[in-house]
PDB file with one MODEL, atoms N, CA, C and O in Angstrom:
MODEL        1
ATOM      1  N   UNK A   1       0.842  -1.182   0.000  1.00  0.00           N
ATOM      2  CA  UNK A   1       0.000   0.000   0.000  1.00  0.00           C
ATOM      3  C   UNK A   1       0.882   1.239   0.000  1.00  0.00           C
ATOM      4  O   UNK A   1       1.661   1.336   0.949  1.00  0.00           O
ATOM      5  N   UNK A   2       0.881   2.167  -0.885  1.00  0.00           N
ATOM      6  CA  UNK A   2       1.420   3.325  -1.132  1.00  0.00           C
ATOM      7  C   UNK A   2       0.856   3.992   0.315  1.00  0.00           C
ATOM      8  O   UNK A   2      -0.135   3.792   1.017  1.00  0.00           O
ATOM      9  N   UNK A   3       2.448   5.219   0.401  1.00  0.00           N
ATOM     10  CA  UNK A   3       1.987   6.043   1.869  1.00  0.00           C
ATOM     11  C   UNK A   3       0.675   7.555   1.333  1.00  0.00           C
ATOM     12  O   UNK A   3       0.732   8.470   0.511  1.00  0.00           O
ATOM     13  N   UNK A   4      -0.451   7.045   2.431  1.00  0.00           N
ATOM     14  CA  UNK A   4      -0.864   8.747   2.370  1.00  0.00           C
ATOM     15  C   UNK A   4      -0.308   9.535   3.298  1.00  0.00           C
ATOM     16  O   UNK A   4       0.508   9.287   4.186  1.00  0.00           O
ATOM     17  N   UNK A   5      -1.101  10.958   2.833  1.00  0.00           N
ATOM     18  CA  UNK A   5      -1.164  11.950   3.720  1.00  0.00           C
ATOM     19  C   UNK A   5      -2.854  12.361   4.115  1.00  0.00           C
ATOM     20  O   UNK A   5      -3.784  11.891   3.459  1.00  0.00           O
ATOM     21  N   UNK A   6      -3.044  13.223   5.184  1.00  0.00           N
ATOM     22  CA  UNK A   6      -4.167  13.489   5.679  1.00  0.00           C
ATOM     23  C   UNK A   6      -3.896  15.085   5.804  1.00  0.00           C
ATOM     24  O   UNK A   6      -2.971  15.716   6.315  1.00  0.00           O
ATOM     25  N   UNK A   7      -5.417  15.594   4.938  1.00  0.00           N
ATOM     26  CA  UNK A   7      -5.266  16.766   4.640  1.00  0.00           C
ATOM     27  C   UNK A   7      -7.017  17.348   5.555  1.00  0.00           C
ATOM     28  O   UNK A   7      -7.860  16.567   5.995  1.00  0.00           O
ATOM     29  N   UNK A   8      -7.104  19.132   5.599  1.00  0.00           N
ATOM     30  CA  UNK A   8      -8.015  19.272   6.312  1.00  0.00           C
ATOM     31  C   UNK A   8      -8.463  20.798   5.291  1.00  0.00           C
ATOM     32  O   UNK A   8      -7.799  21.714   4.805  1.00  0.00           O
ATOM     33  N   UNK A   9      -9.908  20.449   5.315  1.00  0.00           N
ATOM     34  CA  UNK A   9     -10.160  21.497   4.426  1.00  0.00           C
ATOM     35  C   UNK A   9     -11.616  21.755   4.976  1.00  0.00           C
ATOM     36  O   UNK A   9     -12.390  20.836   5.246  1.00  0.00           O
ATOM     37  N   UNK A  10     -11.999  23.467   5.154  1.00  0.00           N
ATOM     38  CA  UNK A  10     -13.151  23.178   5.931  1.00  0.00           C
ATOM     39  C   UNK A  10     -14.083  24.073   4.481  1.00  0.00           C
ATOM     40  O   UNK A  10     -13.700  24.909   3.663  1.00  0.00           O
ATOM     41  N   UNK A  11     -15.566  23.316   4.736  1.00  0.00           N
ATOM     42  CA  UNK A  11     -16.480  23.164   3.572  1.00  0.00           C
ATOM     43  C   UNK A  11     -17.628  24.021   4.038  1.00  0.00           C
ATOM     44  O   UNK A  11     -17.984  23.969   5.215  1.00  0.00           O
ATOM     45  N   UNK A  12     -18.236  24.828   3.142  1.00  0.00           N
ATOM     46  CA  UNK A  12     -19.472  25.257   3.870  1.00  0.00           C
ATOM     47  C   UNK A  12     -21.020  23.883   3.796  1.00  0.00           C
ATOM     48  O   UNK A  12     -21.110  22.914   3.042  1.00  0.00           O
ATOM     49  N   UNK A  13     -21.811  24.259   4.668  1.00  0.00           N
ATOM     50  CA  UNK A  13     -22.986  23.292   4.308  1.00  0.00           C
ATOM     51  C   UNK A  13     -23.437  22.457   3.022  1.00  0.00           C
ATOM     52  O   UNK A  13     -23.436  21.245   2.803  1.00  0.00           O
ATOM     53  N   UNK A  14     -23.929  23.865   2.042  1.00  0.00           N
ATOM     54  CA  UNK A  14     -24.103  23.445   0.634  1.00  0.00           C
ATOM     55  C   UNK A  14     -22.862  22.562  -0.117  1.00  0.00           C
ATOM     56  O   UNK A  14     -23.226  21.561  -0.736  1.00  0.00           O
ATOM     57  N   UNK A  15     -22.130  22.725  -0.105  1.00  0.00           N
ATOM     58  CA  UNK A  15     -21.040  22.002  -0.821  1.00  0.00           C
ATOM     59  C   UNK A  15     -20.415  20.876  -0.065  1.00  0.00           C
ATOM     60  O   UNK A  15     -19.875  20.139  -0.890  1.00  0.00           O
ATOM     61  N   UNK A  16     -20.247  20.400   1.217  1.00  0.00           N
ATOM     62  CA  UNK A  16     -20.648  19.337   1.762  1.00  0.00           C
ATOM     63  C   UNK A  16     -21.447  18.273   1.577  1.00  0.00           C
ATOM     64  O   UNK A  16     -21.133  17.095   1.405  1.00  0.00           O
ATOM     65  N   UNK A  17     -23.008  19.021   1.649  1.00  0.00           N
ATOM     66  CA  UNK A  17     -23.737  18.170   1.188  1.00  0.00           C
ATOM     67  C   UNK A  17     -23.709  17.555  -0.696  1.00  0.00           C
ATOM     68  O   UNK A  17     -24.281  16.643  -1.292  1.00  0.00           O
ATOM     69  N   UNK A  18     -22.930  18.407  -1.011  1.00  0.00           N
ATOM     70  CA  UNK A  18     -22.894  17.958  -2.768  1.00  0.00           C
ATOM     71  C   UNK A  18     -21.873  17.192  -2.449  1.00  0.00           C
ATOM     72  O   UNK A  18     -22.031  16.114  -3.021  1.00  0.00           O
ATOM     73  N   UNK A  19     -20.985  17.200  -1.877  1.00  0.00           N
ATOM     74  CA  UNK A  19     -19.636  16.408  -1.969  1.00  0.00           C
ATOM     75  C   UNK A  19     -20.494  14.640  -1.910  1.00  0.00           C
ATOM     76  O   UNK A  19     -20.516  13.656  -2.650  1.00  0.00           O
ATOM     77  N   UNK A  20     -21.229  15.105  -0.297  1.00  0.00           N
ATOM     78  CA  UNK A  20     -21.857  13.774  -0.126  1.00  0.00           C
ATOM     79  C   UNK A  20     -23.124  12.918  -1.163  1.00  0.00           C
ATOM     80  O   UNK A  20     -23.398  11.746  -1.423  1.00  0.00           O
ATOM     81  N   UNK A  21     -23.528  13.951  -1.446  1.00  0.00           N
ATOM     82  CA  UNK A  21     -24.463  13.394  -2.444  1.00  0.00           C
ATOM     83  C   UNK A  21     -23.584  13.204  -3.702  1.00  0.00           C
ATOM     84  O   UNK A  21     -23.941  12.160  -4.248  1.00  0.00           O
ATOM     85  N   UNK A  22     -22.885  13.616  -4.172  1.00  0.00           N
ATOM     86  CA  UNK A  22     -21.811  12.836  -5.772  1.00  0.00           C
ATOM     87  C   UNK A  22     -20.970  11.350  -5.265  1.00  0.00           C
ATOM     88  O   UNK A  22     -20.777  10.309  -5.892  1.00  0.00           O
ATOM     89  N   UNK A  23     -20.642  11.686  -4.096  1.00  0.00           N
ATOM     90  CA  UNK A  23     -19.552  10.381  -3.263  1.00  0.00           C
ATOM     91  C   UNK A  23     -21.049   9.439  -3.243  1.00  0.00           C
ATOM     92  O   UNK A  23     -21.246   8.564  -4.086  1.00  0.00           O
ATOM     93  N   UNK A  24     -21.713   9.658  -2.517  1.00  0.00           N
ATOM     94  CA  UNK A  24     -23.028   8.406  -2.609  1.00  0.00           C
ATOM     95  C   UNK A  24     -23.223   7.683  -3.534  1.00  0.00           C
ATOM     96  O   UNK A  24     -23.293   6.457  -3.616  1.00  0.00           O
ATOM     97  N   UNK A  25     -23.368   8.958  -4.686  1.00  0.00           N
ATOM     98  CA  UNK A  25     -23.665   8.151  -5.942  1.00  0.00           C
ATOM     99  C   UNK A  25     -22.848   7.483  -6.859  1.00  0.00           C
ATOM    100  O   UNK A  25     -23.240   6.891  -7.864  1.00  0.00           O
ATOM    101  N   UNK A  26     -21.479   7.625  -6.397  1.00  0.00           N
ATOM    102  CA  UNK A  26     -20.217   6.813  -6.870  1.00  0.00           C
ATOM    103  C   UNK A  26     -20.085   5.358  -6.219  1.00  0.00           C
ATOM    104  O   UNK A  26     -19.557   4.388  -6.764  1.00  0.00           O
ATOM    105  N   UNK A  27     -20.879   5.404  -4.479  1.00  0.00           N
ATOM    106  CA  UNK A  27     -20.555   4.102  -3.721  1.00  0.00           C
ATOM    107  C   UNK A  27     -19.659   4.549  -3.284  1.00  0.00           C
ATOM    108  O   UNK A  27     -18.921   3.647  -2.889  1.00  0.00           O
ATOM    109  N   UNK A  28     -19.111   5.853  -3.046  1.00  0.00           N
ATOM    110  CA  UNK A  28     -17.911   5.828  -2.367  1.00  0.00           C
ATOM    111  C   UNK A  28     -17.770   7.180  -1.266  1.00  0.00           C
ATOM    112  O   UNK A  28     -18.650   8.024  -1.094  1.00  0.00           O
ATOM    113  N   UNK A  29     -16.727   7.152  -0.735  1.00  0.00           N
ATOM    114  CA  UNK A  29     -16.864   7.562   0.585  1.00  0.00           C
ATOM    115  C   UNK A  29     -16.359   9.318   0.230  1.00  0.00           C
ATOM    116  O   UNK A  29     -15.836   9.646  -0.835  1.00  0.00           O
ATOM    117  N   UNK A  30     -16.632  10.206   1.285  1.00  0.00           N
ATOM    118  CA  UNK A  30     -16.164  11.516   1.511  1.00  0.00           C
ATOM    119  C   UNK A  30     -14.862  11.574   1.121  1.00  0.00           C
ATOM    120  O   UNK A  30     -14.485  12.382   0.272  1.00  0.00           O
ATOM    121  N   UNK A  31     -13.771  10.404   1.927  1.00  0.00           N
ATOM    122  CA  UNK A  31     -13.032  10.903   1.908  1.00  0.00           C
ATOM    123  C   UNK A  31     -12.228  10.452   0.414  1.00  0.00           C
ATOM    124  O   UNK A  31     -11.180  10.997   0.066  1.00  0.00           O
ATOM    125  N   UNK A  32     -12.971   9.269  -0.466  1.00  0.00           N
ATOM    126  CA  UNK A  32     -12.617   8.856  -1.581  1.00  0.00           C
ATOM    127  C   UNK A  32     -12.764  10.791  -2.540  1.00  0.00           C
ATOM    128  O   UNK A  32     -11.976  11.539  -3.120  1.00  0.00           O
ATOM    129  N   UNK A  33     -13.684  10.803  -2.317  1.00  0.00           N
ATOM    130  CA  UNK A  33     -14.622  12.012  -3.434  1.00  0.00           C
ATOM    131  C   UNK A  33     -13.351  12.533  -3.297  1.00  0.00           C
ATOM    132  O   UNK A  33     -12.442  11.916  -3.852  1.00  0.00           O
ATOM    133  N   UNK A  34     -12.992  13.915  -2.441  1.00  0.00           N
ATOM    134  CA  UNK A  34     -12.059  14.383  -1.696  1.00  0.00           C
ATOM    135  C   UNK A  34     -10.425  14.524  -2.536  1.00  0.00           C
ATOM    136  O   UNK A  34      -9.755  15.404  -3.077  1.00  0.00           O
ATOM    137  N   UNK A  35     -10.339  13.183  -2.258  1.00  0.00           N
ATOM    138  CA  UNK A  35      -8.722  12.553  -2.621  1.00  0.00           C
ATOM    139  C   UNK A  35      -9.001  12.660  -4.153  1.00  0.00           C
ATOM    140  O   UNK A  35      -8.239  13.395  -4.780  1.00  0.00           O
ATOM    141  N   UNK A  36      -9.985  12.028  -4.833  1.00  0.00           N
ATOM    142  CA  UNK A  36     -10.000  12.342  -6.291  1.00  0.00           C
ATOM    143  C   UNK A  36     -10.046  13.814  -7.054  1.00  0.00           C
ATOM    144  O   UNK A  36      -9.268  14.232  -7.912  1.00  0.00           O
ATOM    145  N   UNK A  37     -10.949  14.325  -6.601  1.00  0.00           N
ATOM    146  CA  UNK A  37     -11.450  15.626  -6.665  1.00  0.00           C
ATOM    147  C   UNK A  37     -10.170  16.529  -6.948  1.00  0.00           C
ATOM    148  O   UNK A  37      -9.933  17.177  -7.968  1.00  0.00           O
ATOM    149  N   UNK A  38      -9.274  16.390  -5.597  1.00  0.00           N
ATOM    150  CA  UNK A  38      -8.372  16.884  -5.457  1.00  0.00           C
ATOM    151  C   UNK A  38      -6.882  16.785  -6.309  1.00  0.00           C
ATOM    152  O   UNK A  38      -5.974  17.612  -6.399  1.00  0.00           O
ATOM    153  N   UNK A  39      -7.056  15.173  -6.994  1.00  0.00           N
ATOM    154  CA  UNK A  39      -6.021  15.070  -7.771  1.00  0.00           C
ATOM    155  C   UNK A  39      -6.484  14.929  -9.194  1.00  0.00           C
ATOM    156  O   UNK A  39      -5.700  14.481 -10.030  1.00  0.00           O
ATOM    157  N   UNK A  40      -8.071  15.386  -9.623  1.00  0.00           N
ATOM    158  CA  UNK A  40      -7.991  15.343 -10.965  1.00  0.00           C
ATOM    159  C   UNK A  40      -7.265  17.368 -11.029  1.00  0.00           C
ATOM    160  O   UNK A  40      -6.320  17.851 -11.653  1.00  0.00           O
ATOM    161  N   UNK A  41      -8.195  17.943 -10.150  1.00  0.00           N
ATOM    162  CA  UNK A  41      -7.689  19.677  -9.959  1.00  0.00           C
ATOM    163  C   UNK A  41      -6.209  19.685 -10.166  1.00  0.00           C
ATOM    164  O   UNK A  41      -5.746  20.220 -11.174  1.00  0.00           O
ATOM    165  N   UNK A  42      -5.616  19.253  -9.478  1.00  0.00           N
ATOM    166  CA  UNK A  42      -4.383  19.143  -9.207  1.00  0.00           C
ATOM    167  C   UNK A  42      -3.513  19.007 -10.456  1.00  0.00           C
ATOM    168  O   UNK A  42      -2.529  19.714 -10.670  1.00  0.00           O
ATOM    169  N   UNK A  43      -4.064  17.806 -11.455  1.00  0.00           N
ATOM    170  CA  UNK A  43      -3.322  17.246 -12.755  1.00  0.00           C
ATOM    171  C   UNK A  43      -3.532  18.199 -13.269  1.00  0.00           C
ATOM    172  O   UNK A  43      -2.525  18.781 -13.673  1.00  0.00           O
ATOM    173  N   UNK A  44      -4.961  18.916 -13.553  1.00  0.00           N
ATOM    174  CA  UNK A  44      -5.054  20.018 -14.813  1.00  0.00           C
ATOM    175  C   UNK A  44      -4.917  20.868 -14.523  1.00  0.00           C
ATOM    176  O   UNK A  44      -5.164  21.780 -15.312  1.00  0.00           O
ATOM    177  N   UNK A  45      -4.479  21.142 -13.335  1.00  0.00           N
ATOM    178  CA  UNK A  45      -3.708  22.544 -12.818  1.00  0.00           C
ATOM    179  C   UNK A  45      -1.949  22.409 -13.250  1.00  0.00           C
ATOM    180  O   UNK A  45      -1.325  23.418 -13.577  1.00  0.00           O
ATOM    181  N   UNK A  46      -1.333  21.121 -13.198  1.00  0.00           N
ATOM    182  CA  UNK A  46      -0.039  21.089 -13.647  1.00  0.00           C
ATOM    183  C   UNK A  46       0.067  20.951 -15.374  1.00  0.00           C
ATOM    184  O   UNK A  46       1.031  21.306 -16.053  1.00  0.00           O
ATOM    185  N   UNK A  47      -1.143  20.364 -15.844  1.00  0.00           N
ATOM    186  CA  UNK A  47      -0.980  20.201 -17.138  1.00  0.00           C
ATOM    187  C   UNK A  47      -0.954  22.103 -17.938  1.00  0.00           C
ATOM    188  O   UNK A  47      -0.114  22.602 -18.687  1.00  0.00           O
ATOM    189  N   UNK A  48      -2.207  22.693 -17.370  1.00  0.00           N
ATOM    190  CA  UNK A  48      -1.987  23.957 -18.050  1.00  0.00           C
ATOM    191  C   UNK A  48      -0.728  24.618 -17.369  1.00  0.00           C
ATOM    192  O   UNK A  48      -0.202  25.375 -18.186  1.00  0.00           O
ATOM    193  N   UNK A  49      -0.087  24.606 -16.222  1.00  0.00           N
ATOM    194  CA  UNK A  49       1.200  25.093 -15.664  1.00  0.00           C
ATOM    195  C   UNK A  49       2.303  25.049 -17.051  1.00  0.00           C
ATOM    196  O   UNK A  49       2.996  25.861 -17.663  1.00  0.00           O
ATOM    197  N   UNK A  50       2.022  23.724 -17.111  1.00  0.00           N
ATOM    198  CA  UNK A  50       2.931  23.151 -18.284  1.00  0.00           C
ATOM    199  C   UNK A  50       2.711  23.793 -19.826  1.00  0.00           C
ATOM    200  O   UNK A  50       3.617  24.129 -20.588  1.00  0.00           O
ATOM    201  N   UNK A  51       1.299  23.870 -20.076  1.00  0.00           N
ATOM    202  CA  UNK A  51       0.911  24.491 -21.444  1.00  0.00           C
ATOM    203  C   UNK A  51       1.771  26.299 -21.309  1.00  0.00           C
ATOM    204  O   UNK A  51       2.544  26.846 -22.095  1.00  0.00           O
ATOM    205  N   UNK A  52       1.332  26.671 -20.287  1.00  0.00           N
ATOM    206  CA  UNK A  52       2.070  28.257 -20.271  1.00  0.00           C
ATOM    207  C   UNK A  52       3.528  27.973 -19.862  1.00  0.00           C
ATOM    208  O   UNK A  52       4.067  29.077 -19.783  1.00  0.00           O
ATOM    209  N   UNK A  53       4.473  26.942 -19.546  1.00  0.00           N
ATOM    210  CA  UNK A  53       5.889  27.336 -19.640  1.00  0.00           C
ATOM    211  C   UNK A  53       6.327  26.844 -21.407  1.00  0.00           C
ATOM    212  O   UNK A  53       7.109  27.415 -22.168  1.00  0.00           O
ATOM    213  N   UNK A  54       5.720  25.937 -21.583  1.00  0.00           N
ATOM    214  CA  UNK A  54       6.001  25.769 -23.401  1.00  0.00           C
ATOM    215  C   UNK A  54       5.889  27.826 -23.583  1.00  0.00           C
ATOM    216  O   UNK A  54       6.903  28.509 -23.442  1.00  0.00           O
ATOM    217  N   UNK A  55       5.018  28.222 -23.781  1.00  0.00           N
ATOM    218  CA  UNK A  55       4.913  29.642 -24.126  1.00  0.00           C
ATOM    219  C   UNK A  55       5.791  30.629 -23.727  1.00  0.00           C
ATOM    220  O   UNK A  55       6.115  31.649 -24.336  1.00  0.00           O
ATOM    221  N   UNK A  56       6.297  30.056 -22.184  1.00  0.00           N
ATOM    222  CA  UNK A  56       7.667  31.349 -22.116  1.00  0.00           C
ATOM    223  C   UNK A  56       8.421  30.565 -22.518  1.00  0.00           C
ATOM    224  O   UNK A  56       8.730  31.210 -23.520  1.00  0.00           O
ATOM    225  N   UNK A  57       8.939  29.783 -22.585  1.00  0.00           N
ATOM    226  CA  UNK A  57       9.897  28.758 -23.284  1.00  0.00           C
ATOM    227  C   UNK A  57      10.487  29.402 -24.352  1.00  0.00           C
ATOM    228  O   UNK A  57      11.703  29.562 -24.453  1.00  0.00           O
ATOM    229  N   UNK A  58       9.479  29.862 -25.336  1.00  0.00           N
ATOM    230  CA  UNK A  58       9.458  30.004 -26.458  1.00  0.00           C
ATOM    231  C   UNK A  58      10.006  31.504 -26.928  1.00  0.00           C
ATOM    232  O   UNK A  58      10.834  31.685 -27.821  1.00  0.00           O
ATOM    233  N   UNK A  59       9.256  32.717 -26.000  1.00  0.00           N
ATOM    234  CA  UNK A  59       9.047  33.419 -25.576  1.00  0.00           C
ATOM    235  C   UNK A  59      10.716  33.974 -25.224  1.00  0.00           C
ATOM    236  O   UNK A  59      11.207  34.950 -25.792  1.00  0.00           O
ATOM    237  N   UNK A  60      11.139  33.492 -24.620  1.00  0.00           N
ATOM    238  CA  UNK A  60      12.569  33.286 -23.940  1.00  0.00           C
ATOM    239  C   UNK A  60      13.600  33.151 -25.461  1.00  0.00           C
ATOM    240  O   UNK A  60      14.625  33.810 -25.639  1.00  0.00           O
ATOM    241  N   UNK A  61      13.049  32.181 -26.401  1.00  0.00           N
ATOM    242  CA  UNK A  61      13.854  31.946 -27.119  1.00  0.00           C
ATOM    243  C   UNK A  61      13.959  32.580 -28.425  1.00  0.00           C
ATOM    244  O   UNK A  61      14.708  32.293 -29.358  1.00  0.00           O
ATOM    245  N   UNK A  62      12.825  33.755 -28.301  1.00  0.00           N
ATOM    246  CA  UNK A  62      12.681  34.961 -29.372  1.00  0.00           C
ATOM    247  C   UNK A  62      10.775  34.440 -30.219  1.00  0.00           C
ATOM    248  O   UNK A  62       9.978  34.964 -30.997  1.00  0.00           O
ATOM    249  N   UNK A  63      10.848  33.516 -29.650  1.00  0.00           N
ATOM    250  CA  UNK A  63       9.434  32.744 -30.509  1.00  0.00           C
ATOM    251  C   UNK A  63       8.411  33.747 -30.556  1.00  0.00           C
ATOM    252  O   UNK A  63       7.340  33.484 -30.009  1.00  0.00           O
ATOM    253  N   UNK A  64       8.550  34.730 -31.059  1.00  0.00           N
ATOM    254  CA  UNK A  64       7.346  35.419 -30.900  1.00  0.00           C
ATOM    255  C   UNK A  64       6.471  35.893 -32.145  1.00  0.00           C
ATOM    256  O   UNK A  64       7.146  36.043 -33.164  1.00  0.00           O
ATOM    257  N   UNK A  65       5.018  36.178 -32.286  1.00  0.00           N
ATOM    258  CA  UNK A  65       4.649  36.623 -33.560  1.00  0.00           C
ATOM    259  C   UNK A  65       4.361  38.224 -33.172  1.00  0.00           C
ATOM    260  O   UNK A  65       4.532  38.694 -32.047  1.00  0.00           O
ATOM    261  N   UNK A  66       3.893  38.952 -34.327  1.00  0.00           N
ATOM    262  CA  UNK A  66       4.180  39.953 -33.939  1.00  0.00           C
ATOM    263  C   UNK A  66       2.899  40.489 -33.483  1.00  0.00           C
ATOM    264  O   UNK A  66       2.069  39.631 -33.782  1.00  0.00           O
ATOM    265  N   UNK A  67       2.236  41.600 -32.836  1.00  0.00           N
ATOM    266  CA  UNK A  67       0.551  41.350 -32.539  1.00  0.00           C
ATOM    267  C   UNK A  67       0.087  42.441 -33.673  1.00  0.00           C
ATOM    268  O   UNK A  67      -1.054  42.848 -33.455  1.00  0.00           O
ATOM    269  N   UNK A  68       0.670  42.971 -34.761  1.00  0.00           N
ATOM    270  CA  UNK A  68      -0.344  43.411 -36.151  1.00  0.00           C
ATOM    271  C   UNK A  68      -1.014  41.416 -36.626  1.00  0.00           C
ATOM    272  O   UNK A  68      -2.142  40.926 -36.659  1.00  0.00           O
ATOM    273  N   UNK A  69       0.150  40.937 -36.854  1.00  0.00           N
ATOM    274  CA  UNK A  69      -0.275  39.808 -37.275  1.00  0.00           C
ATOM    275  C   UNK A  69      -1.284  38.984 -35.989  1.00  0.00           C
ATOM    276  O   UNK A  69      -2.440  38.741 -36.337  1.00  0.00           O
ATOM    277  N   UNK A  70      -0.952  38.642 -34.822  1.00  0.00           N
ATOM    278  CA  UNK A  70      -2.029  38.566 -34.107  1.00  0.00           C
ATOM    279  C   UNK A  70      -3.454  39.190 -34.407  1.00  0.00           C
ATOM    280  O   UNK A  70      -4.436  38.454 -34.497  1.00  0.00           O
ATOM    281  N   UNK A  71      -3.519  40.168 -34.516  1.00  0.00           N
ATOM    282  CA  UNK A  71      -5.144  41.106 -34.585  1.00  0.00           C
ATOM    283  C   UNK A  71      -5.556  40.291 -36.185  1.00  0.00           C
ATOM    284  O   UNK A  71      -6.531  39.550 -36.312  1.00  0.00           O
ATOM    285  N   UNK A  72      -4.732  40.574 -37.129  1.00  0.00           N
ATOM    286  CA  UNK A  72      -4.848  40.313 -38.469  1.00  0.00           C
ATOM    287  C   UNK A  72      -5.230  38.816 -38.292  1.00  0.00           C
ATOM    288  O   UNK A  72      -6.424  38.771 -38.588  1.00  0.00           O
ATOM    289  N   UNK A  73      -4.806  37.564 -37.956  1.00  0.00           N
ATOM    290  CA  UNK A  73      -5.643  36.628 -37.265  1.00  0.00           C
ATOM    291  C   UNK A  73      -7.084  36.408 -36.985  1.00  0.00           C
ATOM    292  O   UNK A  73      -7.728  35.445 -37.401  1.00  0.00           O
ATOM    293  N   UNK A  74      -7.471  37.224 -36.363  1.00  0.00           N
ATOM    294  CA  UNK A  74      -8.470  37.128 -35.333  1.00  0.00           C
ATOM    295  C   UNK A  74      -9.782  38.101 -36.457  1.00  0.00           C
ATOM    296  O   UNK A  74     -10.897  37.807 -36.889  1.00  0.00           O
ATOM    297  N   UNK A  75      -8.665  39.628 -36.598  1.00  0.00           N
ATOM    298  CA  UNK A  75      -9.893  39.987 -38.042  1.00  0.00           C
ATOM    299  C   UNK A  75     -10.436  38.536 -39.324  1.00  0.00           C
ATOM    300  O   UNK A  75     -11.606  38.282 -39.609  1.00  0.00           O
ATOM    301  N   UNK A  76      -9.559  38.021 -39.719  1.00  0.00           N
ATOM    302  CA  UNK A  76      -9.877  37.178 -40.564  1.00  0.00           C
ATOM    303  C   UNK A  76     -10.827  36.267 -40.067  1.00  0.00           C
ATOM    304  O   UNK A  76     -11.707  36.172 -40.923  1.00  0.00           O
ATOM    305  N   UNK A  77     -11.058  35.606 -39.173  1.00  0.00           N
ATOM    306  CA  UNK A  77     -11.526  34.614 -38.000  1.00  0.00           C
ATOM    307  C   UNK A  77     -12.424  35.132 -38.166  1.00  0.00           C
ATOM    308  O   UNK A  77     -12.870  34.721 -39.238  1.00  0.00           O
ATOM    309  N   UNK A  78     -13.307  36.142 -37.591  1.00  0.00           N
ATOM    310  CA  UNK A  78     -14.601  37.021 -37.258  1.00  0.00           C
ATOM    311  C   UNK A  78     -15.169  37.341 -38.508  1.00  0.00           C
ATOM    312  O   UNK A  78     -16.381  37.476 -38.679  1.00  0.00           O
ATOM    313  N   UNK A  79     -14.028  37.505 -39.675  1.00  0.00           N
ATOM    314  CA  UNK A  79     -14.810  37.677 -40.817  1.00  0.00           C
ATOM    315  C   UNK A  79     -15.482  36.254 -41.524  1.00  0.00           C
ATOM    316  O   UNK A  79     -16.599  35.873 -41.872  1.00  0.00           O
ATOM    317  N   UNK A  80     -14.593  35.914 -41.516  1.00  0.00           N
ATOM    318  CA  UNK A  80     -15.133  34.115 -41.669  1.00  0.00           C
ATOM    319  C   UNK A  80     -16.433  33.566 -41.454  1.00  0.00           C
ATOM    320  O   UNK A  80     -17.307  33.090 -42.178  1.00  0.00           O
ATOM    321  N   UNK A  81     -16.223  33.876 -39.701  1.00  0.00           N
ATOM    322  CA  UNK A  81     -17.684  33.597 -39.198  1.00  0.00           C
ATOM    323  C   UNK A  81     -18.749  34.737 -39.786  1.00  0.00           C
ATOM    324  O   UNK A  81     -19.449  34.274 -40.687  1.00  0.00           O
ATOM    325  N   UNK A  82     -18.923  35.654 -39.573  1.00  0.00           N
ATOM    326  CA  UNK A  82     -19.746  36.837 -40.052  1.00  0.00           C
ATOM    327  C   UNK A  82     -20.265  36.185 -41.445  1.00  0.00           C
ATOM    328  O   UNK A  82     -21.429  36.346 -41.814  1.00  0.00           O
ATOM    329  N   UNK A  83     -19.405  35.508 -42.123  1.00  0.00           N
ATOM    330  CA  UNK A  83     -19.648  35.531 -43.732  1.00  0.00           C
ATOM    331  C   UNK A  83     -20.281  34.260 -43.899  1.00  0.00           C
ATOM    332  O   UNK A  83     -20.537  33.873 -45.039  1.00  0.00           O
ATOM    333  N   UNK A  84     -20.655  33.342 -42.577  1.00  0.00           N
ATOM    334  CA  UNK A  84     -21.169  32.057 -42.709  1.00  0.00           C
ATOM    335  C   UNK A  84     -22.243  32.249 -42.307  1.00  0.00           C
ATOM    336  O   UNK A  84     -23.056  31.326 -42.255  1.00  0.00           O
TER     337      UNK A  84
ENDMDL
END
C-alpha cells in the first residue's frame, strides 16, 4: 500500500452536502470524493502550468509573432464567421 497523507479542508454546508451526495452516488466515501477531486484539480492545474511554460519557453527563445499579425488573425476569424 502506497503512503498517504491526511489533509483538512473546511467546507461550507451546501457544498458538503454535494460532496456527499456525488460520493453516494459513486458508492464511495467523503473521503474517496475528496482525494480524487483533489487530484484530478491538481493534474489540470499542472498540465496547463505546463501548457504556459512551453509559451515562455518560447518566448525566452525569441518565438514570438508579432501582434499586427495577431489582430490580423483574429480579423480574418470574425470575418469568416460573419460571412457564414
Amino acid at each position: 500500500m502506497s503512503k498517504t497523507s491526511v489533509i483538512t479542508a473546511r467546507l461550507d454546508p451546501e457544498t458538503l452536502e454535494l460532496v456527499d451526495k456525488v460520493a453516494k452516488s459513486h458508492g464511495r466515501s467523503r473521503a474517496w470524493f475528496a482525494a480524487h477531486a483533489i487530484q484530478r484539480v491538481a493534474e489540470s492545474e499542472a498540465d496547463f502550468l505546463a501548457f504556459v511554460q512551453v509559451g515562455i519557453d518560447a518566448a525566452d527563445r525569441g518565438e514570438l509573432i508579432p501582434q499586427d499579425e495577431v489582430f490580423a488573425k483574429i480579423r480574418a476569424r470574425r470575418q469568416g464567421r460573419e460571412a457564414a
